[in-house]
N, C-alpha and C positions, 0 to 999 in steps of 0.2 A: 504494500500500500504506500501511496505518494506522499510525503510530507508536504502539508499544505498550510500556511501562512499565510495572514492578512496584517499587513505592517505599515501605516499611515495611507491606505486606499492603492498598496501595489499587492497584489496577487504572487507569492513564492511560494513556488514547486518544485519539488526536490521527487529527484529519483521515481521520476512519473512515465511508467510503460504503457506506451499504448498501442494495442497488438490489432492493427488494421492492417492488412497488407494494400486494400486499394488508397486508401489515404498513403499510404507508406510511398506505391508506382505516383501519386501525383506528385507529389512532395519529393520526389527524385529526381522531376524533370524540371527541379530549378536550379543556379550554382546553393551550393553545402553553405554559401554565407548569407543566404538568402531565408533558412531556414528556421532562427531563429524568428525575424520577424515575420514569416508566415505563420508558423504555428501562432506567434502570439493573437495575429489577429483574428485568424481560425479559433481561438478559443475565445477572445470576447466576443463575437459573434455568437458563436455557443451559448455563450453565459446569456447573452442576450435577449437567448430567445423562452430564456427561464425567469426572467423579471415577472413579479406575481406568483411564481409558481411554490414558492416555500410554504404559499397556507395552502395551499390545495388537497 
């Protein structure tokens, strides 16, 4: 399991596996330096689209 931190409104993830192999082929067809800021914005996107959803 990831370690997950929320530390003055930045999101810290630590040792976080994520076992998709089609996300894995898209995310290969960009340069290796590229991939932090994709994933970043791939996941607030994500998050985003859970705003309201913690009382459900």
């Amino acid at each position: 399991m990831a370690d997950v931190q929320i530390d003055d409104g930045i999101i810290k993830i630590l040792n976080l596996d994520i076992q998709d192999p089609k996300a894995a082929a898209v995310l290969a067809e960009y340069p290796q330096v590229r991939w932090a800021e994709i994933t970043r914005r791939a996941l607030k996107i994500g998050l985003g689209y859970l705003k309201g959803g913690a009382k459900d």
